[in-house]
Rosetta silent file (secondary structure, phi, psi, omega in degrees, C-alpha in Angstrom):
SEQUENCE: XXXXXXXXXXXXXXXXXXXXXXXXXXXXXXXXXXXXXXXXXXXXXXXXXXXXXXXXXXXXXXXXXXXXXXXXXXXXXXXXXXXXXXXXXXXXXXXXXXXXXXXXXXXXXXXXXXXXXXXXXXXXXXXXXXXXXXXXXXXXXXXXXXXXXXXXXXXXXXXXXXXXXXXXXXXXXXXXXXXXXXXXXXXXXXXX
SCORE:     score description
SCORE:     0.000 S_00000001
   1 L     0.000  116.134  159.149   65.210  -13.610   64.645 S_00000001
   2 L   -57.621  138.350  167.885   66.375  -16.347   62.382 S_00000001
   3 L   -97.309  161.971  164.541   64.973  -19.771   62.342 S_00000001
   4 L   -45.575  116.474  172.223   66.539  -23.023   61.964 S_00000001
   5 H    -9.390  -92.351 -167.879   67.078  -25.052   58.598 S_00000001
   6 H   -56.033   13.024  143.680   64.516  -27.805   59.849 S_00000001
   7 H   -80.385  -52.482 -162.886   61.830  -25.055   61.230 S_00000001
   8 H   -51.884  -74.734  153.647   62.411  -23.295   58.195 S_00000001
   9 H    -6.112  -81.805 -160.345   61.531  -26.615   56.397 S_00000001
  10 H   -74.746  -33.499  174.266   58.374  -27.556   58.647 S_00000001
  11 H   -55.690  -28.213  177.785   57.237  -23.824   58.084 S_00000001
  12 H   -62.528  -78.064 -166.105   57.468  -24.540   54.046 S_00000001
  13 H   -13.941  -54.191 -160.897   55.482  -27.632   54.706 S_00000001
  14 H   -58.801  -41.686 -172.194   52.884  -25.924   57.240 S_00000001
  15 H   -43.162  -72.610 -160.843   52.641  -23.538   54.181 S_00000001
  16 H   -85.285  -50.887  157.930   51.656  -25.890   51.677 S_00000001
  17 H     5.118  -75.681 -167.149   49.628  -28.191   53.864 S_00000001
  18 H   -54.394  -62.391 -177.922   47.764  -25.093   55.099 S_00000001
  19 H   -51.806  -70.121 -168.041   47.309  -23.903   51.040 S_00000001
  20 H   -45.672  -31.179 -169.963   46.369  -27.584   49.845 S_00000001
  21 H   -96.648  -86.023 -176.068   43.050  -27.425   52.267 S_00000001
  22 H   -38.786  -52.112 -168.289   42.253  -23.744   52.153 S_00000001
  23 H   -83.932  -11.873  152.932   42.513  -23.558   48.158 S_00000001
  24 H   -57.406  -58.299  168.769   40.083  -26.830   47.955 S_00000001
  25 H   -72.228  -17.560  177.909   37.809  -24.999   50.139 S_00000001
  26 H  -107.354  -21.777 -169.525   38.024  -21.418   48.178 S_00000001
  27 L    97.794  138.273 -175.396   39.503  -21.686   44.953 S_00000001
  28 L   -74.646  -38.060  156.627   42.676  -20.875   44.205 S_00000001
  29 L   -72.409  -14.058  177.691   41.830  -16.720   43.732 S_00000001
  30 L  -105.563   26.255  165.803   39.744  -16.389   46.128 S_00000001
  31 L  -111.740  178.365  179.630   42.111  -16.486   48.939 S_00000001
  32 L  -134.820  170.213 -149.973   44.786  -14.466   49.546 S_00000001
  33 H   -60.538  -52.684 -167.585   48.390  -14.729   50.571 S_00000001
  34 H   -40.037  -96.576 -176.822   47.758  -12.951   54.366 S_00000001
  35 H   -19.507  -42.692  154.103   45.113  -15.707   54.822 S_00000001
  36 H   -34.462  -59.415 -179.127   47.200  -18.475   53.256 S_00000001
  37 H   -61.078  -37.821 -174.654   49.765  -17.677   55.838 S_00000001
  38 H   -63.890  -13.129  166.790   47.382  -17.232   58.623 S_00000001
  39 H   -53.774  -42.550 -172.244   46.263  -20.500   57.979 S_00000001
  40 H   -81.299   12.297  167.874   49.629  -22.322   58.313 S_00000001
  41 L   103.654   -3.685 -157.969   49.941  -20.591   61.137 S_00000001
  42 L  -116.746  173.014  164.179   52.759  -17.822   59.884 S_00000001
  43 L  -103.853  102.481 -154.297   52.785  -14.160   59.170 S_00000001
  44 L   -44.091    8.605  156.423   52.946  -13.245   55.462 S_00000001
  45 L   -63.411   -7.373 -171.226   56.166  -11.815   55.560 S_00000001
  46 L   -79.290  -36.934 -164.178   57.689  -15.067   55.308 S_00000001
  47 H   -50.020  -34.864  154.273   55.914  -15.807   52.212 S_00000001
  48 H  -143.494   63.749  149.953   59.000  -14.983   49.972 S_00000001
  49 H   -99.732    3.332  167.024   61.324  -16.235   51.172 S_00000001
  50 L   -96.143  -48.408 -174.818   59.503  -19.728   50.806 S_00000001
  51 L  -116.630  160.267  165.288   57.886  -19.680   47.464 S_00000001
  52 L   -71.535  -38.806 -172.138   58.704  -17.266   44.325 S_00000001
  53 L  -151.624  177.853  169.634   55.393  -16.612   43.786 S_00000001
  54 L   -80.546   18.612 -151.516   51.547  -17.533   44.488 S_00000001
  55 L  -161.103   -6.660  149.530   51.390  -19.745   41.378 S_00000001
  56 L   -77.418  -49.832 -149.655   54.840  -21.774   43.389 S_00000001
  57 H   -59.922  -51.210 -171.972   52.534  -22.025   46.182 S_00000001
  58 H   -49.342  -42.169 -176.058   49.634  -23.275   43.930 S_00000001
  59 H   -94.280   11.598  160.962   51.752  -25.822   42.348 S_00000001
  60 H   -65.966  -63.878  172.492   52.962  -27.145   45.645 S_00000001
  61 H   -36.785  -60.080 -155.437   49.513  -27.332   46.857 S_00000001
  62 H   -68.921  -38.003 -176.639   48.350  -28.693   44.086 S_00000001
  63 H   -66.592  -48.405 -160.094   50.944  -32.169   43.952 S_00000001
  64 H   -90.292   28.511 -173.719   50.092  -32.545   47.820 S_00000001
  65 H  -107.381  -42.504  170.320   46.724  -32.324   47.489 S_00000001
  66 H   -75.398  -40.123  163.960   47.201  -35.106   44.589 S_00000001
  67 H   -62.965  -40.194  177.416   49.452  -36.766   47.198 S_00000001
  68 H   -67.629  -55.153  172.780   46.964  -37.028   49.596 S_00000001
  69 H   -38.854  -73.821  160.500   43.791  -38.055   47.185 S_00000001
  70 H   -18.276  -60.326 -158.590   46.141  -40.992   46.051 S_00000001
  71 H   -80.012  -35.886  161.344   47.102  -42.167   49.856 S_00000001
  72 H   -85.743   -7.765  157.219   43.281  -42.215   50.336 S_00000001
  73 H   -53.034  -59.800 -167.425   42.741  -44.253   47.388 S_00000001
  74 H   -71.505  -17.443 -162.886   45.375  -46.427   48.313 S_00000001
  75 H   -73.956  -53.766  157.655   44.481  -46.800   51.871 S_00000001
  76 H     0.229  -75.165  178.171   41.126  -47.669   50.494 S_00000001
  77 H   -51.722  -55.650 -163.054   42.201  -50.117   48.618 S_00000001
  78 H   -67.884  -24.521  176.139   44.416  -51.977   50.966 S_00000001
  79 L   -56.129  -24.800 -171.991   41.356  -52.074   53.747 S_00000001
  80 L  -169.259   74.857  167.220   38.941  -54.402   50.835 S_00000001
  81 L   -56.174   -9.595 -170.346   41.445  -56.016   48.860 S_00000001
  82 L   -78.924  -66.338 -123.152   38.243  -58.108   47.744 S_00000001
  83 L  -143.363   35.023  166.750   36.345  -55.444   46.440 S_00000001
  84 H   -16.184 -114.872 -179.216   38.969  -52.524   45.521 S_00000001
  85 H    -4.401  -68.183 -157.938   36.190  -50.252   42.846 S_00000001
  86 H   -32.296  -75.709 -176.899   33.311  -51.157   45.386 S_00000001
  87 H   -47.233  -34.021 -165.898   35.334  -49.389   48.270 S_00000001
  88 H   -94.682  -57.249  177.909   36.972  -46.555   46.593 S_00000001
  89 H   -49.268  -13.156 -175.025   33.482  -45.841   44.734 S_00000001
  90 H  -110.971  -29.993  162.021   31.533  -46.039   47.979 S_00000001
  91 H   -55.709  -51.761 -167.528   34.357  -43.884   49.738 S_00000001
  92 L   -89.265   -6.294  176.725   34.277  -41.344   46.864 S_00000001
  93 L  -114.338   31.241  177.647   30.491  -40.882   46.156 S_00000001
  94 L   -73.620  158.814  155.534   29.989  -40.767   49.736 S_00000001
  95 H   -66.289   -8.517  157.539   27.838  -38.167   51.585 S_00000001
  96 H   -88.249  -24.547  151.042   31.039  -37.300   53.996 S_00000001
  97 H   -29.167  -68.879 -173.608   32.890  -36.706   50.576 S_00000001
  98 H   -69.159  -47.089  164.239   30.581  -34.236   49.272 S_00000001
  99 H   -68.294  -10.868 -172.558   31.092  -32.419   52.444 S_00000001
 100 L  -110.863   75.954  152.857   34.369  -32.438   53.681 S_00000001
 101 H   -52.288  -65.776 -164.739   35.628  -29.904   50.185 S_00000001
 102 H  -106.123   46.694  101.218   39.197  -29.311   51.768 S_00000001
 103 H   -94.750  -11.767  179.686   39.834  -32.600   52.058 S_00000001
 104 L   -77.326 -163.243 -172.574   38.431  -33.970   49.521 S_00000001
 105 L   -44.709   99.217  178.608   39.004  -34.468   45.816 S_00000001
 106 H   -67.231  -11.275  158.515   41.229  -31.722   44.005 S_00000001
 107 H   -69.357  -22.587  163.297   39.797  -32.418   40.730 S_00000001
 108 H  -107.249  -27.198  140.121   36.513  -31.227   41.564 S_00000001
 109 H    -6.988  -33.297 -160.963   37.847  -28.879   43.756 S_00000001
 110 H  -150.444  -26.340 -177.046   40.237  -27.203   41.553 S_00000001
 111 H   -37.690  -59.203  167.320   39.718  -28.818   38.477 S_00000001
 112 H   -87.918   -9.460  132.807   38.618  -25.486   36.393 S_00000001
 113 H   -41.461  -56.296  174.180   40.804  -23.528   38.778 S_00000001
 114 H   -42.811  -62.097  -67.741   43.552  -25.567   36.891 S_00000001
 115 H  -150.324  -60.457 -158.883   42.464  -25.669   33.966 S_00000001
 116 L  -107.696   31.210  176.163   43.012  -21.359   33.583 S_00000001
 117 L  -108.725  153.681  174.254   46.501  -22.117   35.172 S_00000001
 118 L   -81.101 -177.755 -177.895   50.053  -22.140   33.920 S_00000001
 119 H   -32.906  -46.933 -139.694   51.832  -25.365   32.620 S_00000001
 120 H   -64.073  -37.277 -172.765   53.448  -26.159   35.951 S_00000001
 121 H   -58.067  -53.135  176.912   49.705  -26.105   37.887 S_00000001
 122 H   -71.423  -68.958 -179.056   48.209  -28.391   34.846 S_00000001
 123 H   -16.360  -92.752 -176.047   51.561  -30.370   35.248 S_00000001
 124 H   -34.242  -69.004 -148.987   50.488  -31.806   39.238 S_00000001
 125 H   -65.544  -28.132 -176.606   46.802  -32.285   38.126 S_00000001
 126 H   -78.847    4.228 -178.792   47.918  -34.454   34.925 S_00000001
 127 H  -110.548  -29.867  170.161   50.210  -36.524   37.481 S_00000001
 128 H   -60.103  -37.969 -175.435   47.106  -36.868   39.885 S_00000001
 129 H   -83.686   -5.255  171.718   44.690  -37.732   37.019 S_00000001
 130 H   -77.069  -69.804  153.366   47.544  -40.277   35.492 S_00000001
 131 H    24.767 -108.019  171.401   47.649  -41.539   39.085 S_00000001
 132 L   -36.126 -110.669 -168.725   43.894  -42.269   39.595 S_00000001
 133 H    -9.052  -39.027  157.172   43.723  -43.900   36.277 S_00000001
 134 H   -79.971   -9.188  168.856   46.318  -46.314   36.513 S_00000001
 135 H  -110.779    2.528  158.855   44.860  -47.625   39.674 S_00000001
 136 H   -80.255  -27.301 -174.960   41.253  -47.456   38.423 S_00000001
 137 H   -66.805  -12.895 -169.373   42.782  -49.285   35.247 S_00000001
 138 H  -100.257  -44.988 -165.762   44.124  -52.002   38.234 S_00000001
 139 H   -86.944  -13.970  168.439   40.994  -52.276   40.126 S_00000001
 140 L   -85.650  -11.362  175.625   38.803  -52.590   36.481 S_00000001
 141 L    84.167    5.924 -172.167   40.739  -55.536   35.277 S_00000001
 142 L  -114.757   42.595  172.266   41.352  -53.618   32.063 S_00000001
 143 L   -25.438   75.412 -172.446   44.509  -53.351   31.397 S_00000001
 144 L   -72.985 -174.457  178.882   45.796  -51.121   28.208 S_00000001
 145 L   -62.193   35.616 -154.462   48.674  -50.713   26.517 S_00000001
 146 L    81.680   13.872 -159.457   51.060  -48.426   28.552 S_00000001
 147 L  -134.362  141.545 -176.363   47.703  -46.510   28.606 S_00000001
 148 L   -82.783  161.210 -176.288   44.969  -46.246   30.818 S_00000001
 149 L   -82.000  171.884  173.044   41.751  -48.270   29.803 S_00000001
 150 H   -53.350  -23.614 -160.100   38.624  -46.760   28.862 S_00000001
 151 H   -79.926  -46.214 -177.854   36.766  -48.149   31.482 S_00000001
 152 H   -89.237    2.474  156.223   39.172  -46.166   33.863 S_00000001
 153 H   -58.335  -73.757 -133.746   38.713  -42.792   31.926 S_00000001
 154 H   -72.329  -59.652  130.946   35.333  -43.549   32.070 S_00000001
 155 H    27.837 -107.328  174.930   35.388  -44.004   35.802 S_00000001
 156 H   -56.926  -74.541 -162.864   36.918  -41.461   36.942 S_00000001
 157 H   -81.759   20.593  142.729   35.003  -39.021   35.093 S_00000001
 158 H   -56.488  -54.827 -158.169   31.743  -40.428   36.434 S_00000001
 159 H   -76.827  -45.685 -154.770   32.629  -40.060   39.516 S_00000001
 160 H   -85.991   -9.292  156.972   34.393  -36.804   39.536 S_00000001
 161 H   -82.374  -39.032 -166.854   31.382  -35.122   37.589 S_00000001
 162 H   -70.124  -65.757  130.847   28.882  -36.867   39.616 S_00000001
 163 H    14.611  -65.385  170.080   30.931  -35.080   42.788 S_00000001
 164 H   -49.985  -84.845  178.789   31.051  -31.972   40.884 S_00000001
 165 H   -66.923  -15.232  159.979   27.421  -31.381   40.091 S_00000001
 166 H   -83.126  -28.115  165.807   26.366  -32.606   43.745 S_00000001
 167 L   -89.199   19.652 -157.325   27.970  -30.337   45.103 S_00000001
 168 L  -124.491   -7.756 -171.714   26.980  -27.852   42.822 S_00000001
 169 L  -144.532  156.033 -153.633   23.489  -27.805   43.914 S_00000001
 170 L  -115.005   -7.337  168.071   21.561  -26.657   46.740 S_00000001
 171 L   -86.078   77.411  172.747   18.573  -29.818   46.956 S_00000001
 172 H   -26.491  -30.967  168.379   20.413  -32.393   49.435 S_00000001
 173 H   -80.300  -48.094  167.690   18.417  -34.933   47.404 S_00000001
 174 H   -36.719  -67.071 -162.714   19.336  -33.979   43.997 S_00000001
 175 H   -35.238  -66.209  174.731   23.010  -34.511   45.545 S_00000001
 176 H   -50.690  -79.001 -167.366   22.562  -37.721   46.626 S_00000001
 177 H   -53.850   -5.169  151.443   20.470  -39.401   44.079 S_00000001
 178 H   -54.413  -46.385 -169.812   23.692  -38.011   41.456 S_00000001
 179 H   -59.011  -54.662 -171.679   26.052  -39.526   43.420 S_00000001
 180 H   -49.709  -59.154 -154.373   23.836  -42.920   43.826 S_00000001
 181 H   -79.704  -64.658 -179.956   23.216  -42.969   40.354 S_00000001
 182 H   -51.703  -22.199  171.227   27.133  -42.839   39.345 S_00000001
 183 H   -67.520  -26.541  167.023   27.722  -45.362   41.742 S_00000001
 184 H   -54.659  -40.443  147.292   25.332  -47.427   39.858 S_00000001
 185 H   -30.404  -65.969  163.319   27.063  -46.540   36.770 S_00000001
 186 H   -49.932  -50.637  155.597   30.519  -47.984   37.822 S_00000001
 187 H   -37.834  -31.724  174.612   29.211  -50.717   38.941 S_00000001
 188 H   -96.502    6.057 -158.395   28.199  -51.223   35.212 S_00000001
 189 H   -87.455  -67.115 -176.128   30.947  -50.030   33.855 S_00000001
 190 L  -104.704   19.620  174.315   32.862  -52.405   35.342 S_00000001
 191 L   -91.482  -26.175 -168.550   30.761  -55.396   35.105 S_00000001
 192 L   -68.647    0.000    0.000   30.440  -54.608   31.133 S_00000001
């Protein structure tokens, strides 16, 4: 039985939706296609005739997974227009952060999954991590040259190592007191 353009459509979607969550929580190898699909909800026969390959799917995934991370940044923002950094830094080194993996951040998620990826896969994550940067570069006051500032390198990879290595460890305290301590960091970061 054929489906319909627009099912066909919300089935792509369901697809990468489904993918964008699941390869946060697993890693992009260690799921597999059947399981992709069963996530969205489909049967893997479908699978290609949607994407060319598992490395389409991945870089699908990977931009809305950078689409989302963005939209909570921004939402973020617009909620404590006072205090932008504060809020996105208290949002992102939260203890519902470090737990919620497939929703959270795809840079520490995925980040060395990427990394051992083709161009296209490295493509989305350098448009997430351009992203982030230009609006950490907005909320630091530090404006470069067409460029992001230092301050918002330096930022971002506080936080997304600090993320990284909490979740990386099995002492619920360690975890915390990382995160706590890069949030202290930012703060000085972006008082210096």
């Amino acid at each position: 039985m054929r489906v319909s353009r627009a099912q066909a459509e919300e089935n792509h979607q369901a697809v990468i939706n489904a993918a964008s969550k699941l390869f946060r929580e697993h890693g992009f190898d260690s799921i597999g296609l059947k399981d992709l699909m069963k996530g969205a909800g489909l049967t893997q026969g479908g699978f290609y005739k949607q994407f060319a390959s598992k490395e389409d799917l991945i870089g699908q995934a990977s931009a809305r997974a950078m689409e989302m991370a963005t939209r909570r940044w921004s939402d973020v923002v617009a909620e404590n227009p006072d205090a932008p950094l504060e809020a996105v830094t208290a949002f992102y080194l939260s203890p519902e952060h470090l737990n919620r993996k497939g929703e959270g951040c795809p840079f520490v998620a995925l980040g060395a999954d990427a990394a051992r990826h083709g161009p296209e896969v490295r493509a989305q994550f350098e448009v997430g991590v351009r992203e982030h940067l230009r609006m950490l570069t907005e909320m630091t006051g530090s404006a470069g040259e067409n460029r992001p500032s230092d301050k918002a390198m330096a930022v971002l990879s506080l936080m997304v190592g600090a993320l990284t290595l909490s979740r990386a460890v099995n002492d619920d305290a360690l975890a915390h007191a990382l995160l706590e301590a890069a949030a202290r960091q930012v703060r000085e970061i972006a008082a210096g």
